[in-house]
C-alpha positions as CSV (number, residue, x, y, z in Angstrom):
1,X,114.5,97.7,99.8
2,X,113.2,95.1,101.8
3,X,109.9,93.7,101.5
4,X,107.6,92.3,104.3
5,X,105.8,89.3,104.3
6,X,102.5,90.0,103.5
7,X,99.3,88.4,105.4
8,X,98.1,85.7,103.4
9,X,94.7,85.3,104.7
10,X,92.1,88.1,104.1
11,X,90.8,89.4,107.2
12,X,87.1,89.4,107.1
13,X,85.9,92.9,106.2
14,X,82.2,93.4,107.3
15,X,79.6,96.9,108.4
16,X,80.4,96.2,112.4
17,X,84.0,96.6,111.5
18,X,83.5,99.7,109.5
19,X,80.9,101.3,112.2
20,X,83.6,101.2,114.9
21,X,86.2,102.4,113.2
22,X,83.4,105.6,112.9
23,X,82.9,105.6,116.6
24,X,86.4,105.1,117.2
25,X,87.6,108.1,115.1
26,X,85.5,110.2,116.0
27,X,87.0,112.9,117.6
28,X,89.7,113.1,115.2
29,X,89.3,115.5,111.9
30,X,86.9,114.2,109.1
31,X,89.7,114.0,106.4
32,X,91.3,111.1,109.2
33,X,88.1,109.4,108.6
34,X,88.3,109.5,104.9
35,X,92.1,108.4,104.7
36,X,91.7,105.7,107.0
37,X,88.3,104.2,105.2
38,X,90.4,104.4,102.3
39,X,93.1,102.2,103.8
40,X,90.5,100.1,105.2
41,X,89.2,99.6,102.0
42,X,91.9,99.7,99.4
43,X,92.9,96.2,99.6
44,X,91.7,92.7,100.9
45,X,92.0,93.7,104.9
46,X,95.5,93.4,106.3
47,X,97.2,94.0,102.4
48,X,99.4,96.3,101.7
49,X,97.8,100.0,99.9
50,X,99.7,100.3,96.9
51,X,98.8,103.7,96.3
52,X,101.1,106.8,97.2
53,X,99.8,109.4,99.7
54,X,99.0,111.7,96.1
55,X,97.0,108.6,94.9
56,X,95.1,108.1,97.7
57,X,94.3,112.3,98.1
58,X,93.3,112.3,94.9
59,X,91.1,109.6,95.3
60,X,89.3,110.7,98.1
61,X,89.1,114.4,97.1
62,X,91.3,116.1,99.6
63,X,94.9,117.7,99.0
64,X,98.2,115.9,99.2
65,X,99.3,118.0,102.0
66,X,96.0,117.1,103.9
67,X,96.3,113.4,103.3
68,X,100.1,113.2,104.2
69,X,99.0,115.1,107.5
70,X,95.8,112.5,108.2
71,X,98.5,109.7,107.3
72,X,101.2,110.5,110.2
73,X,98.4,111.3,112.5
74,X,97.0,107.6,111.9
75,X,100.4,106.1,112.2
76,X,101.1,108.1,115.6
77,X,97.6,106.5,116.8
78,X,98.3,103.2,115.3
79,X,95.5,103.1,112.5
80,X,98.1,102.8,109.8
81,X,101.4,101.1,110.2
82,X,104.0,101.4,107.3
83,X,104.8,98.3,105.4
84,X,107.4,99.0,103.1
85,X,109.0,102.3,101.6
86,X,110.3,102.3,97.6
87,X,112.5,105.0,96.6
88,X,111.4,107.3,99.8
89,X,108.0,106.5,99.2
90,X,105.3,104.9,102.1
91,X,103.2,102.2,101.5
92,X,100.7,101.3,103.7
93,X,98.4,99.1,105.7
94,X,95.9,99.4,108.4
95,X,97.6,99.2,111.9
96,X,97.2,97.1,115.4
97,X,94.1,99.3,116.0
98,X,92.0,98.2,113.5
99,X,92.8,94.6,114.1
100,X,92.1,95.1,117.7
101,X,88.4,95.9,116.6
102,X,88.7,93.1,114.4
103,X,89.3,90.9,117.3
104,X,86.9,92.6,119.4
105,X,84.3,91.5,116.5
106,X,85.1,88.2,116.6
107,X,84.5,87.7,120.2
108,X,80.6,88.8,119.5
109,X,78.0,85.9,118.7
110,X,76.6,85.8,114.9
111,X,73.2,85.5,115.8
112,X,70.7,85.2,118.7
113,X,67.7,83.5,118.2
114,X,64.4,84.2,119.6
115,X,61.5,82.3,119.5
116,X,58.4,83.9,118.8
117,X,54.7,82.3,120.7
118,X,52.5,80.2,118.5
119,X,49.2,79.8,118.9
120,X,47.3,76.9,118.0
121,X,44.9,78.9,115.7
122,X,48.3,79.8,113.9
123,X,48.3,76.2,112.6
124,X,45.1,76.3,111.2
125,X,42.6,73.1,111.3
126,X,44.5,69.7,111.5
């Protein structure tokens, strides 16, 4: 078994992140969603899931046979990339696709500023 060398910076997690992966998945089957969120969610962003594919159904209230089909659909679009596997077992992080929206993120401005008119009356008697 080999293990990979795991990020060592967390990847900041935020709601913009989270909304596109929405818009982003959403043509695919809800249960996709669900998988994926869990992935995204599971572990500091960029970690390793160490949670089977029964764990992780369980978890998120959908059957094994459901999950294991949401998880090779997300590998095949590149959501989910496999990290390591341990006895014929997959474990799991999120893929190039969700770091690409990551990235995408990043490239937006934290803030704009605008400046609102003041009167003088807003001041009051000086």
């Amino acid at each position: 078994m080999t293990m990979p060398v795991e990020q060592t910076d967390e990847l900041p997690f935020t709601q913009d992140l989270m909304n596109k992966i929405l818009i982003e998945t959403a043509g695919s089957p809800g249960a996709d969603y669900r998988v994926l969120s869990y992935y995204v969610t599971g572990a500091p962003l960029g970690q390793t899931v160490r949670k089977t594919a029964r764990e992780v159904a369980g978890a998120i209230g959908v059957t094994e046979g459901t999950a294991s089909k949401s998880i090779k659909r997300l590998l095949n679009g590149g959501w989910l990339e496999v990290v390591y596997a341990v006895a014929g077992v997959n474990f799991y992080r999120v893929g190039p696709r969700v770091l690409d929206l990551l990235d995408e993120q990043e490239d937006q401005p934290l803030a704009t500023v605008s400046h609102l008119p003041v009167r003088p009356a807003d001041y009051g008697d000086a």
